[in-house]
C-alpha positions in Angstrom: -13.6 25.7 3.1 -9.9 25.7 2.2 -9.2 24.0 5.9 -11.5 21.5 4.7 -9.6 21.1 1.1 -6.3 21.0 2.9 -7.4 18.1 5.7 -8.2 15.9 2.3 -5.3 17.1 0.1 -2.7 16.9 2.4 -2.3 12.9 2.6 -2.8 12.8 -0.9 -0.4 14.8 -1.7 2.0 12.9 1.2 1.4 9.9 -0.5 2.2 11.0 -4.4 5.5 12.1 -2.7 6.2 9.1 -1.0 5.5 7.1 -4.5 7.7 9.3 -6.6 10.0 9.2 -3.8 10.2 5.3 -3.1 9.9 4.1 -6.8 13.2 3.7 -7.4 13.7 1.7 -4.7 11.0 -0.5 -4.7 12.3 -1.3 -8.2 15.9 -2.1 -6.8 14.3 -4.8 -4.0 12.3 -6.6 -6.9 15.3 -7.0 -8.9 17.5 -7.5 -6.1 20.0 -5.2 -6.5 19.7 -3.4 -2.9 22.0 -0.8 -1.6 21.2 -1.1 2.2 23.4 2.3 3.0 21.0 3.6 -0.3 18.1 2.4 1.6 18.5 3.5 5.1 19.1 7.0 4.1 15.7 6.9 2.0 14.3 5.8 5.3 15.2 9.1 6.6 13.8 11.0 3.7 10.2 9.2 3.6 10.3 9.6 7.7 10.7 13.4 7.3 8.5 13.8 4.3 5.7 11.8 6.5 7.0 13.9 9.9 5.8 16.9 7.7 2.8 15.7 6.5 1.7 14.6 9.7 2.5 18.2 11.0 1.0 19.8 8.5 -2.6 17.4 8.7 -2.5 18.0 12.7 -2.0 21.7 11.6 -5.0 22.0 9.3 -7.2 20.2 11.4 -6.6 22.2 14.5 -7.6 25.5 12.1 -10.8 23.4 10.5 -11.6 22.6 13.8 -11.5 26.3 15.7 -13.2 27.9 11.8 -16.2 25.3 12.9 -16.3 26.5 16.7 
């Protein structure tokens, strides 16, 4: 059961960090006030935080998947 809650929690929770994350920004390209050197290194940061969540989703489905076996 808690593989199960973890395969449908972890891209929720991935995507409230991304949003909290990326507000900011997406409030700077509206009003068009962009720092491109700001922006590219908050590429990096939402690339890693969606590296880990990916990890971590492949992760908890492997263990879901060998608790059902």
């Amino acid at each position: 059961m808690f593989w199960f809650l973890a395969v449908i929690g972890i891209p929720i929770l991935v995507v409230l960090m991304l949003f909290f994350s990326a507000a900011e920004d997406f409030w700077s390209i509206i009003t068009f006030r962009i720092d491109f050197s700001r922006l590219v290194g908050d590429l990096l940061h939402i690339l890693f935080i969606v590296g880990v969540g990916i990890v971590a989703e492949l992760f908890s489905l492997f263990m879901l998947i060998k608790d059902i076996l």
